[in-house]
N, C-alpha and C positions, 0 to 999 in steps of 0.2 A: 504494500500500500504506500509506503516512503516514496517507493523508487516513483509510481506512478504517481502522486503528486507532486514531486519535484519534475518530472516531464512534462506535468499539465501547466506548474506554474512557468517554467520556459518558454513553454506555447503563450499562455496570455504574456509573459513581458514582450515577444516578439511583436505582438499588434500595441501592447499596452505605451509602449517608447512615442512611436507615429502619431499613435491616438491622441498623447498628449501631449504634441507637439504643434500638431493641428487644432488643438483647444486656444493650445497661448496665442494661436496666431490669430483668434477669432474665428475661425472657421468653421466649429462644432459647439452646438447651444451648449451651455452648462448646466443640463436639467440632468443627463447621465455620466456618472465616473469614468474616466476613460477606461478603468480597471474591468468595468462590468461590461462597458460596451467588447472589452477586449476577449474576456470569456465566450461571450457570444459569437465571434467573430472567429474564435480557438474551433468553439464545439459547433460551428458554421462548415469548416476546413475540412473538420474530421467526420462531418455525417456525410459531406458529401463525398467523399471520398469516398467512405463505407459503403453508399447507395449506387457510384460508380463502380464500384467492386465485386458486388453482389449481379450488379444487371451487366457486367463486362464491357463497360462502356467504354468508350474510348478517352486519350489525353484529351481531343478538343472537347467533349462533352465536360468530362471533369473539369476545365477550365472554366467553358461558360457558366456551369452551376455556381461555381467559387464565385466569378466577378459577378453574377446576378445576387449570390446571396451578400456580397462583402459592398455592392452599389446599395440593394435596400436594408441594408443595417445601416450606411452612414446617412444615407436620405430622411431617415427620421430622424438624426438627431443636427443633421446638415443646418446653415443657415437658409432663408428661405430663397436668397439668388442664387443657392448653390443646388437646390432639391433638385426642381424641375429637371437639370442633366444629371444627376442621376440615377431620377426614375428613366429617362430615356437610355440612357448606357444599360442598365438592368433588363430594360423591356428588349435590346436590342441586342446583349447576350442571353437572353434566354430563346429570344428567337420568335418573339411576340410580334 
């Protein structure tokens, strides 16, 4: 259980660093922790990966799921000139 939460916490510092670099610069409301958004963004990586894995899917399928899922995580906590692209980058890696 050690081993696996010290994996998990390296996972979220890898999103946690950006995330909150992107805060200071104003970029991301301060309604969510960049720490929590960064969990989500971890266990974002690792399902779809799992869900590519399971269905055999390919690298570019795996990607677009990632940038679909890692566009509507930061879309909701984006500023409001920053949403609109990307919901459209999202919409337009999932294939919508």
């Amino acid at each position: 259980a050690e081993a696996l939460q010290e994996t998990l916490d390296r996972s979220y510092a890898m999103f946690a660093v950006p995330l909150t670099r992107l805060r200071a610069a104003g970029k991301l409301l301060k309604t969510v922790k960049a720490e929590i958004l960064a969990r989500h963004m971890a266990h974002d990586v690792s399902g779809s990966l799992q869900h590519c894995l399971m269905e055999r899917g390919s690298e570019e399928k795996l990607r677009r799921e990632i940038e679909t899922g890692m566009a509507l995580l930061v879309a909701g906590v984006a500023k409001d000139g920053d949403r609109p692209r990307l919901l459209r980058l999202a919409s337009a890696a999932s294939g919508e």
